[in-house]
ZAMARGU-4260 file (C-alpha; in steps of 0.2 Angstrom, whole numbers, plus 5000, padded with zeros to 4 digits):
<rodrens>
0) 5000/5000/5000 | 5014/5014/5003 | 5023/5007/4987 | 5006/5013/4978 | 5005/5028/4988
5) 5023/5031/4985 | 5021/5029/4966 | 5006/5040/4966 | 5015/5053/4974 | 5029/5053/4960
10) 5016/5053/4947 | 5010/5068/4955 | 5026/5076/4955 | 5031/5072/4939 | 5013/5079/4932
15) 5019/5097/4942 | 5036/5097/4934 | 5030/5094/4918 | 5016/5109/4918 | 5029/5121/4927
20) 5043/5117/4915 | 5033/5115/4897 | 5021/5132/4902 | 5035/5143/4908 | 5048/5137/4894
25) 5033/5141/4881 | 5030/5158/4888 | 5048/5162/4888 | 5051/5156/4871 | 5035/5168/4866
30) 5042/5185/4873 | 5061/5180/4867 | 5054/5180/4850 | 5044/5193/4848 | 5056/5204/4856
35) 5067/5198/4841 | 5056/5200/4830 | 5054/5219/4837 | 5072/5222/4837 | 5076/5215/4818
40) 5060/5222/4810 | 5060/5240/4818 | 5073/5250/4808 | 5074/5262/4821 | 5083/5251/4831
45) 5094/5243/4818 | 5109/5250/4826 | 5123/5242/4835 | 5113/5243/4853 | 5097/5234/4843
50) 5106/5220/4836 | 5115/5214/4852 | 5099/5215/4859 | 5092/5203/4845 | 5106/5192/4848
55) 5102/5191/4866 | 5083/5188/4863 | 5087/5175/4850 | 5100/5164/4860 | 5086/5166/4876
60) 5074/5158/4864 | 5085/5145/4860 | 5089/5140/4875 | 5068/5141/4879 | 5065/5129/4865
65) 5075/5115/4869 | 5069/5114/4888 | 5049/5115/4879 | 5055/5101/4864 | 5067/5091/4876
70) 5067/5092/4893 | 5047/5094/4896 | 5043/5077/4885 | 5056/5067/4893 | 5050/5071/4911
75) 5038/5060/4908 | 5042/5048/4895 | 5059/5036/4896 | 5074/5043/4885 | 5079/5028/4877
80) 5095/5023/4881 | 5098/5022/4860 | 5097/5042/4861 | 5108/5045/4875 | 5120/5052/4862
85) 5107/5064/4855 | 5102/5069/4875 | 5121/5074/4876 | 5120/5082/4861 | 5106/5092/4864
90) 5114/5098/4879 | 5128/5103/4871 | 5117/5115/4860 | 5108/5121/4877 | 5124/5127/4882
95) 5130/5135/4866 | 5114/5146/4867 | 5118/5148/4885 | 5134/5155/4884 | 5131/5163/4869
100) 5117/5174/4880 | 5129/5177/4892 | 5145/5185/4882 | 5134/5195/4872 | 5128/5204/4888
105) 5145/5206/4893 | 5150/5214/4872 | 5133/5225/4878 | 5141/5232/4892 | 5156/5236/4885
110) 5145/5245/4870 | 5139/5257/4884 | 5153/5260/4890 | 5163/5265/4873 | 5146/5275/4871
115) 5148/5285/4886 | 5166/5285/4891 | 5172/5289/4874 | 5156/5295/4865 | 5167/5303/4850
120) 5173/5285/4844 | 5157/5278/4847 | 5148/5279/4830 | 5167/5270/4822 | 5170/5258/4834
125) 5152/5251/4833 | 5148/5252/4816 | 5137/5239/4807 | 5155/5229/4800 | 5161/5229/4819
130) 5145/5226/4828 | 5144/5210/4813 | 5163/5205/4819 | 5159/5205/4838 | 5144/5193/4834
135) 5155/5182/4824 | 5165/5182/4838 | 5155/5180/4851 | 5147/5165/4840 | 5164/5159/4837
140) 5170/5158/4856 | 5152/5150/4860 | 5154/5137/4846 | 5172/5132/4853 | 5165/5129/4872
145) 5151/5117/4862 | 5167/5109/4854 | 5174/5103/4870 | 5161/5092/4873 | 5163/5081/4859
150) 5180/5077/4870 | 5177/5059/4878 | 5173/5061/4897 | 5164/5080/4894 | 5146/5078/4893
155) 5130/5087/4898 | 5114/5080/4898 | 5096/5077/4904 | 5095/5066/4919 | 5079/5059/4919
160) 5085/5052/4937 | 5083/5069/4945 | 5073/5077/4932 | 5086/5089/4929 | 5102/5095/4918
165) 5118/5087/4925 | 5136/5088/4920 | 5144/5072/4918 | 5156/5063/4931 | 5172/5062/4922
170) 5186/5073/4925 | 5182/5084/4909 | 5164/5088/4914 | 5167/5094/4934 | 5181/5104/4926
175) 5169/5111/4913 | 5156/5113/4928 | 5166/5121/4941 | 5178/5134/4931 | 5170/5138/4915
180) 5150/5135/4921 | 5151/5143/4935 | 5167/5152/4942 | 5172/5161/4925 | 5154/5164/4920
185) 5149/5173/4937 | 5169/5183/4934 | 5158/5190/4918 | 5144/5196/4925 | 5153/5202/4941
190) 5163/5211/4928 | 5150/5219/4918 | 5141/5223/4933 | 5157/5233/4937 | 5156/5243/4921
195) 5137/5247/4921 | 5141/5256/4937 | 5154/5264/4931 | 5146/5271/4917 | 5128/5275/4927
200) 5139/5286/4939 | 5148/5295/4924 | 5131/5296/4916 | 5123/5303/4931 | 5135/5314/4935
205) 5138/5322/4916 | 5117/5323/4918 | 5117/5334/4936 | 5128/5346/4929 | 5119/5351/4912
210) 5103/5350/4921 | 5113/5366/4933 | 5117/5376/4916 | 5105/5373/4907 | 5088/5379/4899
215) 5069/5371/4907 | 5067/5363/4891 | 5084/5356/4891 | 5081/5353/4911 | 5066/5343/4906
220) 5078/5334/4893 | 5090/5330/4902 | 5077/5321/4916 | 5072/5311/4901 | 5090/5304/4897
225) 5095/5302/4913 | 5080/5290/4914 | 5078/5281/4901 | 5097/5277/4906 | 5091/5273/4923
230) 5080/5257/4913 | 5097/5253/4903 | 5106/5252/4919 | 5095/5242/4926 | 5092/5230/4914
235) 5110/5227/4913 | 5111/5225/4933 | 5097/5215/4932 | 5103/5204/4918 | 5118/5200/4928
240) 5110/5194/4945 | 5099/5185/4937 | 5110/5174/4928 | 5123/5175/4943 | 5109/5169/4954
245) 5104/5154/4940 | 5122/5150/4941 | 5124/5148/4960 | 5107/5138/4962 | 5113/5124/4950
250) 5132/5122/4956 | 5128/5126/4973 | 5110/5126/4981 | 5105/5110/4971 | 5120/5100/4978
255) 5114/5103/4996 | 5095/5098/4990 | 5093/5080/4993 | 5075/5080/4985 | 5073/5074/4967
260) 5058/5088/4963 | 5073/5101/4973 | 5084/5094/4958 | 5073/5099/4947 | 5068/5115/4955
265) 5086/5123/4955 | 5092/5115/4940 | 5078/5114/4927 | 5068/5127/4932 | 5076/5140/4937
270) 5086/5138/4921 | 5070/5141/4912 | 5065/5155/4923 | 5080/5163/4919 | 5080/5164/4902
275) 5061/5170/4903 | 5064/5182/4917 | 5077/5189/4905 | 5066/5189/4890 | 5053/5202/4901
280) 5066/5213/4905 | 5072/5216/4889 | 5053/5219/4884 | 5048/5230/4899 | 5063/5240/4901
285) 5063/5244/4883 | 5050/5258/4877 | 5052/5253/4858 | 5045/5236/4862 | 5031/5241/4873
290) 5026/5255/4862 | 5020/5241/4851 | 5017/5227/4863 | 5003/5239/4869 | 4996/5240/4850
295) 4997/5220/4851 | 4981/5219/4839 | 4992/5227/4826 | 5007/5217/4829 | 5005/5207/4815
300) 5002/5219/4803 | 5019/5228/4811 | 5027/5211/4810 | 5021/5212/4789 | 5025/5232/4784
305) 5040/5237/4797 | 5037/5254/4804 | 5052/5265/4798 | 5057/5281/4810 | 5053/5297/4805
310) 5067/5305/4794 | 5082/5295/4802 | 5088/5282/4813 | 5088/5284/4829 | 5104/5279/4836
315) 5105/5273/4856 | 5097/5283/4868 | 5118/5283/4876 | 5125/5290/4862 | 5127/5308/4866
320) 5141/5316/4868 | 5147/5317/4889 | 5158/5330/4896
</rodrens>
């Protein structure tokens, strides 16, 4: 009778992971894309701040995708031990799309700070060619943590023990876990956390002292900068705990969690919350992107015919000149 109860139980679980992992992966996926969608189609914001943000939207949605195409179905049916090597596989794209995510917030924070620090080189240094070969870059340095893992003894998978993404147990794989994961991925983010502080300060700063000098119209212009720098700030700060925080959940809270759904919790879905979370902020902390999220009815047709900006581009909202 406890056997049944106990199997009952687990079914119960697994119903629960399944919904939480599938609904919020789905969701995720939807906001990532349409925020890519926004960023691409909008020619106000092809510039160099728009297509990192593209990039960004579109490796968050590729991460979304394959916990909703893999990691949802296989909760509750049995991988088959003839597609273990497409389950690594697999894991090995998660985590290309993963760190892919993660260095390009890292190339956004340095964009800002070029932007502000040394606004007069801004326009050459980030150009459409050099935005292009950071991507490339960025892509190229993802691609060759991907490679790694075709090195015997490096895996990452979906362990339908624990319901939950696991590196493997072989030296390579705790290596790749503890100082490429985790310790050199959380130095990125403590790294750009460091530079959009730097830059909010300088921003602030250069904001105060025009607002002193100058006219109530430029007064009332200046509030407005100094705001919508306040959303770029924190989106960036935001970003970077966030990730930070998935990080330390699945090397280190997970591994004190005895319980198989606290596995999946911290490791599965947190990772999915993550990447959704993400996906909101870059949507609500960007006025393009509610401006048209509020006309949704129209999204299509915006989607079909690309709304075009006045007269010209308009460039990021950090790109003028500071004193």
């Amino acid at each position: 009778m406890e056997l049944v109860e106990d199997f009952a139980e687990r079914g119960v679980v697994i119903v629960l992971e399944t919904l939480l992992i599938g609904l919020t992966s789905a969701f995720g996926f939807l906001c990532n894309f349409v925020a890519f969608l926004i960023f691409i189609r909008h020619r106000a914001l092809r510039n160099s701040f728009g297509y990192l943000s593209a990039y960004r939207a579109l490796t968050n949605a590729g991460v979304l995708l394959i916990l909703l195409l893999w990691a949802t179905p296989w909760t509750i049916v049995k991988i088959p031990t003839s597609a273990q090597w497409l389950n690594e596989l697999v894991g090995q794209m998660a985590l290309l799309f993963m760190e892919s995510c993660f260095l390009c917030s890292f190339v956004v924070s340095i964009n800002r700070f070029v932007a502000v620090i040394y606004p007069t080189y801004y326009r050459k240094a980030f150009n459409e060619r050099t935005t292009a070969a950071m991507l490339l870059l960025t892509t190229t340095l993802s691609l060759l943590h991907f490679g790694i893992y075709f090195v015997d003894g490096c895996s990452f998978y979906y362990d339908q023990k624990s319901d939950a993404w696991t590196f493997g147990t072989d030296l390579c794989s705790q290596n790749m876990a503890l100082y490429i994961d985790m310790c050199f991925n959380i130095a990125l983010f403590a790294t750009s956390c460091v530079i959009d502080v730097v830059v909010f300060k300088r921003l602030r700063a250069s904001t105060k002292r025009m607002m002193t000098t100058s006219s109530i119209h430029m007064d009332r212009t200046n509030r407005l900068r100094l705001r919508r720098e306040a959303l770029l700030f924190a989106q960036a700060i935001l970003n970077s705990f966030l990730y930070s925080f998935m990080l330390l959940c699945f090397h280190l809270i997970a591994y004190f969690t005895t319980s198989l759904f606290g596995h999946f919790f911290f490791r599965t879905f947190v990772w999915s919350v993550a990447h959704t979370v993400d996906g909101l902020i870059l949507i609500y902390l960007n006025p393009e992107i509610k401006r048209h999220l509020v006309g949704i009815r129209h999204f299509f047709q915006f989607i079909k015919d690309p709304v075009s900006s006045n007269a010209e581009r308009v460039g990021p909202v950090y790109s003028t000149t500071v004193k």
